[in-house]
N, CA, C and O atoms as a Tripos MOL2 file, in Angstrom:
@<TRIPOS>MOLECULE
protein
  304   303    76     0     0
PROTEIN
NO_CHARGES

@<TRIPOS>ATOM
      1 N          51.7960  -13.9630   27.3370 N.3       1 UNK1
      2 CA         50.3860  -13.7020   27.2270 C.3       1 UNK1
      3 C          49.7780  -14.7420   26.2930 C.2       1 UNK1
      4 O          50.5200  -15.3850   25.5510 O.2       1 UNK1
      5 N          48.0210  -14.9970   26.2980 N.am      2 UNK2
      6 CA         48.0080  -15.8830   25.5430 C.3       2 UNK2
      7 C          46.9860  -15.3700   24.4170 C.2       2 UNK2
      8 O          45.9440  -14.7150   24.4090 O.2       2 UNK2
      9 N          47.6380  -15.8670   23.6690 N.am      3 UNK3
     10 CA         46.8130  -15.0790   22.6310 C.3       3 UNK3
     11 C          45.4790  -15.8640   22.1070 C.2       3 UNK3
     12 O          44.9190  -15.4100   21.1090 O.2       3 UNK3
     13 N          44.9930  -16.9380   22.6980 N.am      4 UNK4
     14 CA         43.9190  -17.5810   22.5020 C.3       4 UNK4
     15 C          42.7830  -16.6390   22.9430 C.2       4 UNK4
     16 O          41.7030  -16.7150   22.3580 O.2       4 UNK4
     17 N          42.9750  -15.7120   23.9930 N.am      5 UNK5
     18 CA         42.4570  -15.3050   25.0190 C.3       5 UNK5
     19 C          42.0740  -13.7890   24.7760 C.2       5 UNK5
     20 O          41.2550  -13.1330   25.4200 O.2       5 UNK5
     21 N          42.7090  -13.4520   23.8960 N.am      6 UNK6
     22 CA         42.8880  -11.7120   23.7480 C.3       6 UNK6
     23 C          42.0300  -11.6280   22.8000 C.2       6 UNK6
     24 O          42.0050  -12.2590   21.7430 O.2       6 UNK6
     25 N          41.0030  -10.4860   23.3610 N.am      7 UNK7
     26 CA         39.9490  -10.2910   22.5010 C.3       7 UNK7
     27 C          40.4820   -8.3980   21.6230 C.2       7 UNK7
     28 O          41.2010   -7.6570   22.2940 O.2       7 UNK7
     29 N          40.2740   -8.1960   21.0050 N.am      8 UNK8
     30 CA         40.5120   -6.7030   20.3240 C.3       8 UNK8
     31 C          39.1280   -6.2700   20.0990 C.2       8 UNK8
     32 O          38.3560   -6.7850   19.2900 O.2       8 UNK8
     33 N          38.8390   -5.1300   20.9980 N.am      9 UNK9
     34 CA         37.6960   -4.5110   21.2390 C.3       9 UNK9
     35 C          37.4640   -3.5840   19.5170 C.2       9 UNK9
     36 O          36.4430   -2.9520   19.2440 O.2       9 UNK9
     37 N          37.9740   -3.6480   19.1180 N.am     10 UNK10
     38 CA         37.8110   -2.8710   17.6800 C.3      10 UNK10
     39 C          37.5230   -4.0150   16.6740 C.2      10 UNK10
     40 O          36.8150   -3.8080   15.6890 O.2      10 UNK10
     41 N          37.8660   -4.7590   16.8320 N.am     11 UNK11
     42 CA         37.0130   -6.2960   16.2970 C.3      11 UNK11
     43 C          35.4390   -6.3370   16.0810 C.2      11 UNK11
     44 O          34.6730   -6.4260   15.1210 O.2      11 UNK11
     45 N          35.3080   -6.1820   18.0150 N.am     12 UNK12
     46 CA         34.0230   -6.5440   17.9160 C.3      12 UNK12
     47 C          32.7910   -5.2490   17.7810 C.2      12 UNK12
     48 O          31.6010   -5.3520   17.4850 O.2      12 UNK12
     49 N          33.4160   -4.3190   18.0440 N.am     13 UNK13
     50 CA         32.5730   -3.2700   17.5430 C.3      13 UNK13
     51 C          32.5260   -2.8390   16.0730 C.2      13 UNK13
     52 O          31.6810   -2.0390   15.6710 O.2      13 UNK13
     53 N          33.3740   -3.3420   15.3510 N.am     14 UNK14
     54 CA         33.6990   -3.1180   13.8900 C.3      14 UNK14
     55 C          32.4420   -4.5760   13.1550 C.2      14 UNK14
     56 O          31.7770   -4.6380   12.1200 O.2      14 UNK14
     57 N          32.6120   -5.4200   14.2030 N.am     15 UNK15
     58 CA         31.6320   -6.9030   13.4890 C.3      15 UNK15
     59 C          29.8520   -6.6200   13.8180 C.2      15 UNK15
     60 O          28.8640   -7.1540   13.3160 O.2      15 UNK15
     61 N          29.9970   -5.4130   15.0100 N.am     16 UNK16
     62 CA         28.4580   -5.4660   15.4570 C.3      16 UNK16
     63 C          28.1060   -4.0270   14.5970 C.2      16 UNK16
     64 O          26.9830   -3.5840   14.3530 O.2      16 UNK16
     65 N          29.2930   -3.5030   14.2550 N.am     17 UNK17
     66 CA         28.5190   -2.4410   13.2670 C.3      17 UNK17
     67 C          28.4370   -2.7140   11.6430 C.2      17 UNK17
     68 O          27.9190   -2.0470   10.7480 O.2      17 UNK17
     69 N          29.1610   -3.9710   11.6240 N.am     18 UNK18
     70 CA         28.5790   -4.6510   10.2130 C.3      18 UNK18
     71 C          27.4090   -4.9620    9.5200 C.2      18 UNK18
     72 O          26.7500   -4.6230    8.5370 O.2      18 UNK18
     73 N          27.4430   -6.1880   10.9640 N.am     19 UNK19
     74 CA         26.3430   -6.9780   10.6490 C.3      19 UNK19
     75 C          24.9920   -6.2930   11.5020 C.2      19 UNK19
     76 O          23.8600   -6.6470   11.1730 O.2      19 UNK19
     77 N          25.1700   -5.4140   12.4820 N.am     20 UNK20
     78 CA         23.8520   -4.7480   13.1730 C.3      20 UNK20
     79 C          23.2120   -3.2890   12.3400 C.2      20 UNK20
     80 O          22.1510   -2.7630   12.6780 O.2      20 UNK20
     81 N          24.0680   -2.7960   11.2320 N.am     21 UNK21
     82 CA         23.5600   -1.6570   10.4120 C.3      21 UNK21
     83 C          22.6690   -2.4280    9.0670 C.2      21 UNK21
     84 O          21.6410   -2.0200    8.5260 O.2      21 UNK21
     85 N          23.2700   -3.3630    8.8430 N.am     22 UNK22
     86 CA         22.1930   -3.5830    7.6700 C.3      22 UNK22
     87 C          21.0110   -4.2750    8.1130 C.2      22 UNK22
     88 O          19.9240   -4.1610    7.5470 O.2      22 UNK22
     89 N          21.2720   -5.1600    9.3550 N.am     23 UNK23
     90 CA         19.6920   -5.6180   10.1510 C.3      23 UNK23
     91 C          18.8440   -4.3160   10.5960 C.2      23 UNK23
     92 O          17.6140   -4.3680   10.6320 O.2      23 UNK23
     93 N          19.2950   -3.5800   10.8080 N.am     24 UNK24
     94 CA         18.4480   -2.2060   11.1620 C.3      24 UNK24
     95 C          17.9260   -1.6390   10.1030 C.2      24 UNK24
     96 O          16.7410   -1.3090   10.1300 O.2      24 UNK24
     97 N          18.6250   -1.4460    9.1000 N.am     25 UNK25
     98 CA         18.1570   -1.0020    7.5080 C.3      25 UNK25
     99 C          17.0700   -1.7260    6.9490 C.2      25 UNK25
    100 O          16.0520   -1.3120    6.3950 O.2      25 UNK25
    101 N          17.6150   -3.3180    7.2810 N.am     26 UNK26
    102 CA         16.5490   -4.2610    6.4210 C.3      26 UNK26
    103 C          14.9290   -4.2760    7.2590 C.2      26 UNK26
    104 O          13.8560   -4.4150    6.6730 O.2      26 UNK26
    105 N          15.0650   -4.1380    8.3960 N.am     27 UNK27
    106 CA         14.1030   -4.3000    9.8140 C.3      27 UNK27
    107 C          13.2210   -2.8370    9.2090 C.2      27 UNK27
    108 O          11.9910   -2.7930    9.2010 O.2      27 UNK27
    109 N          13.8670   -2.0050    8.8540 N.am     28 UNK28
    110 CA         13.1040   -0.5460    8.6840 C.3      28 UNK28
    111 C          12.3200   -0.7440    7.7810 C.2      28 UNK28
    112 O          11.0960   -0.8290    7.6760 O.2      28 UNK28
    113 N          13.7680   -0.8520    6.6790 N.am     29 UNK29
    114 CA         12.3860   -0.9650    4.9000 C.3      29 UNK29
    115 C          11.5190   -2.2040    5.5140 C.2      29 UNK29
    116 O          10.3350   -1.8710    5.4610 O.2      29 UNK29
    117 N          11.5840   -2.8040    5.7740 N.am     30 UNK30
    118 CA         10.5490   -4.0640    5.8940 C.3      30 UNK30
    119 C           8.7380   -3.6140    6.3070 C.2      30 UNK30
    120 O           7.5810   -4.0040    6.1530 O.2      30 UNK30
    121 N           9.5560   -2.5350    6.9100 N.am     31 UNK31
    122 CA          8.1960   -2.3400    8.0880 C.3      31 UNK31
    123 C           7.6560   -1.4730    7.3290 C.2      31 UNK31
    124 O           6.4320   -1.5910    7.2720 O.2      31 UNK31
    125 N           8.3800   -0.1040    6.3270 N.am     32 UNK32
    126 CA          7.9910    0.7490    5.8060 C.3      32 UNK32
    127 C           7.4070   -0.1160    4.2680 C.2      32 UNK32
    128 O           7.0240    0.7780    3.5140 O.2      32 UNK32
    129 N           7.3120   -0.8310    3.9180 N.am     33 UNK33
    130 CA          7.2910   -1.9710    2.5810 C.3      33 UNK33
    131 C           5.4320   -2.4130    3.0160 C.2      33 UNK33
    132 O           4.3870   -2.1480    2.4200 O.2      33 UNK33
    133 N           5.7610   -3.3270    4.5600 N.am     34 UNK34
    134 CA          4.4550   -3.7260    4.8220 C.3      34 UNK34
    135 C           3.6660   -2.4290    4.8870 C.2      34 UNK34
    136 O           2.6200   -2.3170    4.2470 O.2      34 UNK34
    137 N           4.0640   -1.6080    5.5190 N.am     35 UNK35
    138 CA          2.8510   -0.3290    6.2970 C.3      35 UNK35
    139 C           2.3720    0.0030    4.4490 C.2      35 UNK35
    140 O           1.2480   -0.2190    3.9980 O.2      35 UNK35
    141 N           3.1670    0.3800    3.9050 N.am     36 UNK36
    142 CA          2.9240    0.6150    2.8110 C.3      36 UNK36
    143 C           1.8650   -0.4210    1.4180 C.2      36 UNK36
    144 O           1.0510   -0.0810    0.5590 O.2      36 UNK36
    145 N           2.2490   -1.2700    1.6940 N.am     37 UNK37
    146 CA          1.4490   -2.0030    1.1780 C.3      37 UNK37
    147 C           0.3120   -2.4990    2.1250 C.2      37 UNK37
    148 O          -0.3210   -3.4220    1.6110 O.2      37 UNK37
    149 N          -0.0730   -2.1770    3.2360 N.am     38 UNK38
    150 CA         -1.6120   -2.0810    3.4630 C.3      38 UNK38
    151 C          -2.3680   -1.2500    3.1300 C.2      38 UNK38
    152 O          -3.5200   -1.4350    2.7360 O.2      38 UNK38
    153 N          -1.5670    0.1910    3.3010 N.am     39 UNK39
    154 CA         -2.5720    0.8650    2.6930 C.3      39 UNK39
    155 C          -2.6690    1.0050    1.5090 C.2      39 UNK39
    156 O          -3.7960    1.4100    1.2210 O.2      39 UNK39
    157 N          -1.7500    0.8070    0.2870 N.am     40 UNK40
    158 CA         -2.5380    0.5340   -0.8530 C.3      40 UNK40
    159 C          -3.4270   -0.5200   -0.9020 C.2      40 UNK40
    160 O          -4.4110   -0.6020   -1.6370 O.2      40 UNK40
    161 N          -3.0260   -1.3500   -0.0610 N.am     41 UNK41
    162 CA         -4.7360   -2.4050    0.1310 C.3      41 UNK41
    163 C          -5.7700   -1.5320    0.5320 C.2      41 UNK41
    164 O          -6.7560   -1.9810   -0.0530 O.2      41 UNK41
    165 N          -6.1090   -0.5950    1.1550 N.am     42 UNK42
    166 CA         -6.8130   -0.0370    1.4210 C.3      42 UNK42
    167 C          -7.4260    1.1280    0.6700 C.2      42 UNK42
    168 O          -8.5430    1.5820    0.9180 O.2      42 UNK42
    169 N          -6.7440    1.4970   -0.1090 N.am     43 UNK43
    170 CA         -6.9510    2.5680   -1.4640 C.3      43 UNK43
    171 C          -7.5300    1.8620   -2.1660 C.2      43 UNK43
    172 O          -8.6840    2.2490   -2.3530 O.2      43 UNK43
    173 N          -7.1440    0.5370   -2.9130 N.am     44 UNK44
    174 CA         -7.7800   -0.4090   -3.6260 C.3      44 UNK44
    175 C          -9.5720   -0.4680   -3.7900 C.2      44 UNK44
    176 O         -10.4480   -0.3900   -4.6510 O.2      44 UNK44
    177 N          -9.3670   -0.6880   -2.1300 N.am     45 UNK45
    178 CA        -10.8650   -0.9930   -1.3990 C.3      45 UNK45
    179 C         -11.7020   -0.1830   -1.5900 C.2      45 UNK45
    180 O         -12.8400   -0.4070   -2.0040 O.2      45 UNK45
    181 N         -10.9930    1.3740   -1.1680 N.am     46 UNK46
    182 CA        -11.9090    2.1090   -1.0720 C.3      46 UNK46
    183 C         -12.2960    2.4480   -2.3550 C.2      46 UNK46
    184 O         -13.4930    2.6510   -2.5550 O.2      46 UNK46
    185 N         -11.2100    2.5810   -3.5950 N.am     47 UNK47
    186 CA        -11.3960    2.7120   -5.0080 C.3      47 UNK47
    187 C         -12.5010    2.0590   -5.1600 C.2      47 UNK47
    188 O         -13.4930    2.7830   -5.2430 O.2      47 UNK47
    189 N         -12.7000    0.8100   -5.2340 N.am     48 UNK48
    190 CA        -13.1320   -0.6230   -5.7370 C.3      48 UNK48
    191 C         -15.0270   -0.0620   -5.2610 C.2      48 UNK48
    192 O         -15.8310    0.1600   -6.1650 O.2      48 UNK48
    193 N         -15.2800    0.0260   -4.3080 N.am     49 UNK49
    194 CA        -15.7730    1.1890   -3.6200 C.3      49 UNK49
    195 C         -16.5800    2.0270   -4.5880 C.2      49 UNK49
    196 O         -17.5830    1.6480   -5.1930 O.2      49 UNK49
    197 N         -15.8540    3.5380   -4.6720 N.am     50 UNK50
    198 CA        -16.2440    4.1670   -5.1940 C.3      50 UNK50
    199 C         -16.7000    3.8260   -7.0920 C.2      50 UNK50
    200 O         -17.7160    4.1740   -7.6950 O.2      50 UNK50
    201 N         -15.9270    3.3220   -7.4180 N.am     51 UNK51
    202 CA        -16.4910    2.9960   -8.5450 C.3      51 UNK51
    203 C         -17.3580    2.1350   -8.8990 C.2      51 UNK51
    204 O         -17.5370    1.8590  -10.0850 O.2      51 UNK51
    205 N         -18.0680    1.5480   -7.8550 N.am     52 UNK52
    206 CA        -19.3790    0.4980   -7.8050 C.3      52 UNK52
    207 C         -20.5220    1.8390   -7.4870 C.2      52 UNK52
    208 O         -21.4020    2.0140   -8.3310 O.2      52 UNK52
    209 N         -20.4800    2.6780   -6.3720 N.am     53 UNK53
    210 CA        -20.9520    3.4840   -6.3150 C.3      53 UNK53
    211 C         -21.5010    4.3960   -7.3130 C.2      53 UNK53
    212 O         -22.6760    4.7610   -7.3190 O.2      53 UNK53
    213 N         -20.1090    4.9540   -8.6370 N.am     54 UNK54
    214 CA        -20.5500    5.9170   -9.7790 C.3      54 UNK54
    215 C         -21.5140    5.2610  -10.8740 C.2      54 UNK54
    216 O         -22.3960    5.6860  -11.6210 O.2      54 UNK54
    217 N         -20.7480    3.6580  -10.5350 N.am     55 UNK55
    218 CA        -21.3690    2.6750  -11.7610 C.3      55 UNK55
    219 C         -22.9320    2.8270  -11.3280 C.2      55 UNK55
    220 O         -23.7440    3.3370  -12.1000 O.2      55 UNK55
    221 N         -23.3600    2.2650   -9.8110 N.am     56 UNK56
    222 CA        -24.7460    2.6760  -10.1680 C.3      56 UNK56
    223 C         -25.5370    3.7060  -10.0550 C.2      56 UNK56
    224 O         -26.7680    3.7010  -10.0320 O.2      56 UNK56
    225 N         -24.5630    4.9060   -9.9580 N.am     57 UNK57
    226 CA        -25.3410    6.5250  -10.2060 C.3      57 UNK57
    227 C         -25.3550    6.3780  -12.0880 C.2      57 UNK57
    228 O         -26.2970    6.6380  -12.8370 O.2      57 UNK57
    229 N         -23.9940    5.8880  -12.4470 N.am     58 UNK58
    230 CA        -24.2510    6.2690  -14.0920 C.3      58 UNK58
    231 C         -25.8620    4.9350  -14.8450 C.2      58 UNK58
    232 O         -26.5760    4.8430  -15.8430 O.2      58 UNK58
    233 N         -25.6660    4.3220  -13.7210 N.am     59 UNK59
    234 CA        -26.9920    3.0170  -14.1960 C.3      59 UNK59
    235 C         -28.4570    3.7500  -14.0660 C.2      59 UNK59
    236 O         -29.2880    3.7850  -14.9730 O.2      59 UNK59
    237 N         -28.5870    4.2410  -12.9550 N.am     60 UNK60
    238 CA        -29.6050    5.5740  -12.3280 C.3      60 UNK60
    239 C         -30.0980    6.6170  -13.4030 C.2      60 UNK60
    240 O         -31.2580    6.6970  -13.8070 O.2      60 UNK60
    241 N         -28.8040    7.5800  -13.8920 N.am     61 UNK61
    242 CA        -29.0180    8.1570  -14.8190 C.3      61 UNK61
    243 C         -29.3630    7.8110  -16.2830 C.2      61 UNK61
    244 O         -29.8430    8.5620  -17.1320 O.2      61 UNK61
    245 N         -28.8580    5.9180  -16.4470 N.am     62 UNK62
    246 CA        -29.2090    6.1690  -17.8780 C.3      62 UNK62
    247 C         -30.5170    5.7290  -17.4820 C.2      62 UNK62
    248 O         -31.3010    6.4600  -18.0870 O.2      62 UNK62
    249 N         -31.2150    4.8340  -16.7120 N.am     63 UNK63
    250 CA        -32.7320    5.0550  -16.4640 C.3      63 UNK63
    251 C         -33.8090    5.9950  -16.8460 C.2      63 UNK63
    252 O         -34.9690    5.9220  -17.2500 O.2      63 UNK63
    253 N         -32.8300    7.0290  -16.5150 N.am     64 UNK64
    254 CA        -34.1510    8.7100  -16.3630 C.3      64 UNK64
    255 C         -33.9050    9.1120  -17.4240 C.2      64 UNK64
    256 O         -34.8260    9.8430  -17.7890 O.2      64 UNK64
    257 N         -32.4450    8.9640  -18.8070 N.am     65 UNK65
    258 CA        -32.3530    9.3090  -19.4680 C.3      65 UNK65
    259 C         -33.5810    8.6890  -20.8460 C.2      65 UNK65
    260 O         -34.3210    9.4230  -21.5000 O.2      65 UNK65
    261 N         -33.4810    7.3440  -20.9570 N.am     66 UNK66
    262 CA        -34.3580    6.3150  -21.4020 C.3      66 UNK66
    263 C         -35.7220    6.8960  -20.9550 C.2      66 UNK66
    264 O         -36.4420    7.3980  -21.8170 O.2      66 UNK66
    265 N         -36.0810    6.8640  -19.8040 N.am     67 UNK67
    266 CA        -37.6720    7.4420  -19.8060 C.3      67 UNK67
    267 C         -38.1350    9.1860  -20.2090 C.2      67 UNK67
    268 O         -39.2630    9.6750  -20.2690 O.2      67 UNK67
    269 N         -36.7180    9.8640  -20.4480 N.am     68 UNK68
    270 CA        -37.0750   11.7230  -20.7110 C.3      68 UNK68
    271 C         -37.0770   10.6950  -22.3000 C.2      68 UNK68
    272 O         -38.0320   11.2030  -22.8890 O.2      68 UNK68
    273 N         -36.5510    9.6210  -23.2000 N.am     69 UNK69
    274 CA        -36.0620    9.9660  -24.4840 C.3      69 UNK69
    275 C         -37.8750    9.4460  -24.7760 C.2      69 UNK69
    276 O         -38.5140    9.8910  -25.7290 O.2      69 UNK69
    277 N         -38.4250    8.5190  -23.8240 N.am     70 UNK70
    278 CA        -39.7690    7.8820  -24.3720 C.3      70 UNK70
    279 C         -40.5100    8.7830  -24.2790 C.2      70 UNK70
    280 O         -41.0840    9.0000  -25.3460 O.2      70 UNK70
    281 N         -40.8200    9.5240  -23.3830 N.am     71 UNK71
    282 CA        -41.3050   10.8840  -22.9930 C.3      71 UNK71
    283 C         -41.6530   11.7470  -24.5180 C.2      71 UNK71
    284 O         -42.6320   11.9670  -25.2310 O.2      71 UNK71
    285 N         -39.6950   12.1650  -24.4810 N.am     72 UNK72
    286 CA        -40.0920   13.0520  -25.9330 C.3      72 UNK72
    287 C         -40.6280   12.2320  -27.6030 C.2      72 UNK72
    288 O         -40.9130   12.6520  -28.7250 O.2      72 UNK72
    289 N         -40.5760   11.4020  -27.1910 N.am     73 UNK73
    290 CA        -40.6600   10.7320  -28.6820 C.3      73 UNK73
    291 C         -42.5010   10.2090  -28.3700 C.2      73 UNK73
    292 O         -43.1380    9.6510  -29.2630 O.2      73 UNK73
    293 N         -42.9400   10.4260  -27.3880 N.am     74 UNK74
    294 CA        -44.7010   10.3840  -27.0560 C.3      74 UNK74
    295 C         -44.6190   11.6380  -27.5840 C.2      74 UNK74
    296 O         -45.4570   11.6840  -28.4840 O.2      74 UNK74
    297 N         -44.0220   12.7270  -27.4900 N.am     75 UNK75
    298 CA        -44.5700   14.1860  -27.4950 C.3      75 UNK75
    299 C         -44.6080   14.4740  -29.0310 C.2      75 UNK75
    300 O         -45.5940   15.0930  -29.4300 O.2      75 UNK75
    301 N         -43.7080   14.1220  -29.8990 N.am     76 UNK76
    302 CA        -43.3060   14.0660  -31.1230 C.3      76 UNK76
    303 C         -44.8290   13.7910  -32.2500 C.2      76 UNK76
    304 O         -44.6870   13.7050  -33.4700 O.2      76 UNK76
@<TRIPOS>BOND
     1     1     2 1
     2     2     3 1
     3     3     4 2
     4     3     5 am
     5     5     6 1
     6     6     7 1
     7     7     8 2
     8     7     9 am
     9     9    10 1
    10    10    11 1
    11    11    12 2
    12    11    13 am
    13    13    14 1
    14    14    15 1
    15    15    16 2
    16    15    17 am
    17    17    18 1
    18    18    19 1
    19    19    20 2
    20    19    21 am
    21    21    22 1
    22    22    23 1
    23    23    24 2
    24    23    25 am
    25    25    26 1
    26    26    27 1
    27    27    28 2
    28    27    29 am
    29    29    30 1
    30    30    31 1
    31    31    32 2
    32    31    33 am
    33    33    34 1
    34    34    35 1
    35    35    36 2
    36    35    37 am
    37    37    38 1
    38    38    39 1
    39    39    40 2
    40    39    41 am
    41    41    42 1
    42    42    43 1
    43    43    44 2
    44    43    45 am
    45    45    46 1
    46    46    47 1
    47    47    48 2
    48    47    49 am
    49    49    50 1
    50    50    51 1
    51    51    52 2
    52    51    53 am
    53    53    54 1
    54    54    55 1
    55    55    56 2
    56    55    57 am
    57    57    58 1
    58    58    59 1
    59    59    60 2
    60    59    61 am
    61    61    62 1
    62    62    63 1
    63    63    64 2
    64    63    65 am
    65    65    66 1
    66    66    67 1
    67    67    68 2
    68    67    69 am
    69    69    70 1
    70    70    71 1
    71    71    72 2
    72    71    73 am
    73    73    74 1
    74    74    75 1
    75    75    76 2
    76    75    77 am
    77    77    78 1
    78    78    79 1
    79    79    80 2
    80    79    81 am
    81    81    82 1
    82    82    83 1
    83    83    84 2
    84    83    85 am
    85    85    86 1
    86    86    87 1
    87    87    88 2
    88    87    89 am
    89    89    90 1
    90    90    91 1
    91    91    92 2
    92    91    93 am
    93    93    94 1
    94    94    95 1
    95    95    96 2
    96    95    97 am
    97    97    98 1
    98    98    99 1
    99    99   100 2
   100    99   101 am
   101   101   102 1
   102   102   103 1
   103   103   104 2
   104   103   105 am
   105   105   106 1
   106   106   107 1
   107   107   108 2
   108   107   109 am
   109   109   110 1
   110   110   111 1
   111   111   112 2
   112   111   113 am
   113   113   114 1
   114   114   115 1
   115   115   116 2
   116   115   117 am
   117   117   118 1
   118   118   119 1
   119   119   120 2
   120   119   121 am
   121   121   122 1
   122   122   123 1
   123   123   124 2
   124   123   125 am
   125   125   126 1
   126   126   127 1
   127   127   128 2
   128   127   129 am
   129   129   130 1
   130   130   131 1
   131   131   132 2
   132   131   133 am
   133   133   134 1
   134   134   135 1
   135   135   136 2
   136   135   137 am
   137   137   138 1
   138   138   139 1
   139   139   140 2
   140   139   141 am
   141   141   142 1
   142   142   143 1
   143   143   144 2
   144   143   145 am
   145   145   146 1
   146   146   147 1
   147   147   148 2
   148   147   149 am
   149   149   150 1
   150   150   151 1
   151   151   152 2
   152   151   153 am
   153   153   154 1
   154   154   155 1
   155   155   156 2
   156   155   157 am
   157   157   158 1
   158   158   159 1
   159   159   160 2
   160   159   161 am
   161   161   162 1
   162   162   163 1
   163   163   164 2
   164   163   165 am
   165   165   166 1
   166   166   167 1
   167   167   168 2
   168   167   169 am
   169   169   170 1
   170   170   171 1
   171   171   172 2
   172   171   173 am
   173   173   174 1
   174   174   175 1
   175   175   176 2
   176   175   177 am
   177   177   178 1
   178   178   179 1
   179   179   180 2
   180   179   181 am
   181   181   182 1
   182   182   183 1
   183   183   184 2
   184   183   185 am
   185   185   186 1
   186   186   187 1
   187   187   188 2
   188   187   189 am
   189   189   190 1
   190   190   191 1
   191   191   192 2
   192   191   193 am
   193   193   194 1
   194   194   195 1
   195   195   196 2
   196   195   197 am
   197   197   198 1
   198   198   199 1
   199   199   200 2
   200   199   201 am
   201   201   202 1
   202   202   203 1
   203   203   204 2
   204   203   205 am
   205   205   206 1
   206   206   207 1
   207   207   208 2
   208   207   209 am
   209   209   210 1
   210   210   211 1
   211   211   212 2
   212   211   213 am
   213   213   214 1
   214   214   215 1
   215   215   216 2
   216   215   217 am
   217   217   218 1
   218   218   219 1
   219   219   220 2
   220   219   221 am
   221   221   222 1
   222   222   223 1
   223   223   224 2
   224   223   225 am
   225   225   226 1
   226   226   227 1
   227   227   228 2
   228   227   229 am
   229   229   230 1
   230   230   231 1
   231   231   232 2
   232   231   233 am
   233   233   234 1
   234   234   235 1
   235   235   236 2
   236   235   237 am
   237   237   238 1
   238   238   239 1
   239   239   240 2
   240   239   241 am
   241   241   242 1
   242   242   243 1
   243   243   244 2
   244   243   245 am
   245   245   246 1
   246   246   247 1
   247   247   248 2
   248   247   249 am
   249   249   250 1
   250   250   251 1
   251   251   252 2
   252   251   253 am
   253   253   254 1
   254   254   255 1
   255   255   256 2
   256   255   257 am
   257   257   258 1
   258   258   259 1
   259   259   260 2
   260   259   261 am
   261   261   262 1
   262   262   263 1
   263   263   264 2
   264   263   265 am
   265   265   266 1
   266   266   267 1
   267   267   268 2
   268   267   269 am
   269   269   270 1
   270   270   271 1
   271   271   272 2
   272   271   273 am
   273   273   274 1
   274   274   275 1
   275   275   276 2
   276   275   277 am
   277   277   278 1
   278   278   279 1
   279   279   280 2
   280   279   281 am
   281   281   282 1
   282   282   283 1
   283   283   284 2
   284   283   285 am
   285   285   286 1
   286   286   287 1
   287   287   288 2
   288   287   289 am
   289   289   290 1
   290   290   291 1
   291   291   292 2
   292   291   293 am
   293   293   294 1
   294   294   295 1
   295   295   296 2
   296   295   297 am
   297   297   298 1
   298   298   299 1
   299   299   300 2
   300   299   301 am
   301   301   302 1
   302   302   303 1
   303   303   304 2
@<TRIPOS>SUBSTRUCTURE
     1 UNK1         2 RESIDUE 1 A UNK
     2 UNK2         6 RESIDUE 1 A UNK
     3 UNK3        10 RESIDUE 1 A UNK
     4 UNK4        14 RESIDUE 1 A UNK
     5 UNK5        18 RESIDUE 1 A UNK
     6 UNK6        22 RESIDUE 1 A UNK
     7 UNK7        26 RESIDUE 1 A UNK
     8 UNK8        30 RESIDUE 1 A UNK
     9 UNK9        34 RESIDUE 1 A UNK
    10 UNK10       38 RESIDUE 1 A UNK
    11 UNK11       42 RESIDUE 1 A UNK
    12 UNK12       46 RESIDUE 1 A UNK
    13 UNK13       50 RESIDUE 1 A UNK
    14 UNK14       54 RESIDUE 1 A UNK
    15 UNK15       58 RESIDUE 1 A UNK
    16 UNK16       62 RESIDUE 1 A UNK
    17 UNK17       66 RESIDUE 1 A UNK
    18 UNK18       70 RESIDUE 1 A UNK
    19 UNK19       74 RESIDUE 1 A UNK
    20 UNK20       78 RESIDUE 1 A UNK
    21 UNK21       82 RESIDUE 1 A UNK
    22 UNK22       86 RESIDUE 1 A UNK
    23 UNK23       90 RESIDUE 1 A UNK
    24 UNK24       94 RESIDUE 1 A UNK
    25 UNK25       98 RESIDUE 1 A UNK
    26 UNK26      102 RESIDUE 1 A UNK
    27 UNK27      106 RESIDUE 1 A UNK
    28 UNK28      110 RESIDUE 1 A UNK
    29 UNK29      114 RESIDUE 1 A UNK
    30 UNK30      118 RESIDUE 1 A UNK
    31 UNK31      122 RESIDUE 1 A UNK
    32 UNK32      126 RESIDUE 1 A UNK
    33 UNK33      130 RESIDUE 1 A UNK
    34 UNK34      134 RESIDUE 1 A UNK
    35 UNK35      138 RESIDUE 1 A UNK
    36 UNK36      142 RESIDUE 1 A UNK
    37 UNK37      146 RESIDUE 1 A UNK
    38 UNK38      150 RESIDUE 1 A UNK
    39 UNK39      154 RESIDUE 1 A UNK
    40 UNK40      158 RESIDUE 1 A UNK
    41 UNK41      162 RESIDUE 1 A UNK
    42 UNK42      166 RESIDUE 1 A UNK
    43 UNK43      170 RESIDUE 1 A UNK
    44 UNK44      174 RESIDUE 1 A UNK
    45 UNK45      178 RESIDUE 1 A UNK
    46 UNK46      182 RESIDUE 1 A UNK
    47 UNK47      186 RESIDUE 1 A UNK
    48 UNK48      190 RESIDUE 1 A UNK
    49 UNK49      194 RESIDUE 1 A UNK
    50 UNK50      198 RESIDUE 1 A UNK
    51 UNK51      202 RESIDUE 1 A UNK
    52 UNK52      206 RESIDUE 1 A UNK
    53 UNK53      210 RESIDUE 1 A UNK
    54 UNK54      214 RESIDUE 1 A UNK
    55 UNK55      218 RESIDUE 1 A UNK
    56 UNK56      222 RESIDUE 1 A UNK
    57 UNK57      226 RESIDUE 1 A UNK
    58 UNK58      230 RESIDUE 1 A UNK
    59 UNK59      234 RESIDUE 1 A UNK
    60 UNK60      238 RESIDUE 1 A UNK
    61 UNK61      242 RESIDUE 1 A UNK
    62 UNK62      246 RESIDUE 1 A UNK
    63 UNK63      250 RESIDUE 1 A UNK
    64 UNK64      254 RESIDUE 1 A UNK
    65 UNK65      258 RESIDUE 1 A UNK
    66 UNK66      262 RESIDUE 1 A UNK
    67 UNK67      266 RESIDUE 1 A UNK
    68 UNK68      270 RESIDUE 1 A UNK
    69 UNK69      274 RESIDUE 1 A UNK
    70 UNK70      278 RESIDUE 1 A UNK
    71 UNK71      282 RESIDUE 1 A UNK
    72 UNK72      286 RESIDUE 1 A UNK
    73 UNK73      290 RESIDUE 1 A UNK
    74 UNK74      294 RESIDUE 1 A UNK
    75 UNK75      298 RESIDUE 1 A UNK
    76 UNK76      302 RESIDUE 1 A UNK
């Protein structure tokens, strides 16, 4: 027989479950890494967002606050 020729089927299923389990592992986190880091891009945003929003409700309020303080200090 020649042994150039003889393949051992436990070889090659032992080499494709080597090297094909951690490409599947790495392929997963990868995807779960990106998905994940868009949407904290997107939390960011929407944060970034909302706190432009409070900033000019708290800008709003100190307005009305400034005109009740001129108000009372006419009344005084």
């Amino acid at each position: 027989m020649n042994d150039a020729l003889y393949i051992n089927l436990g070889d090659i299923v032992a080499t494709i479950f080597l090297l094909g389990v951690p490409a599947i592992l790495f392929f997963v986190f990868y995807r779960a890494f990106k998905l994940d880091k868009k949407k904290a891009s997107e939390r960011l945003e929407l944060e970034k967002e909302n706190a432009g929003m409070l900033q000019k409700r708290i800008d709003e309020l100190n307005e009305r606050l400034v005109v009740v303080e001129k108000k009372l200090k006419e009344v005084e």
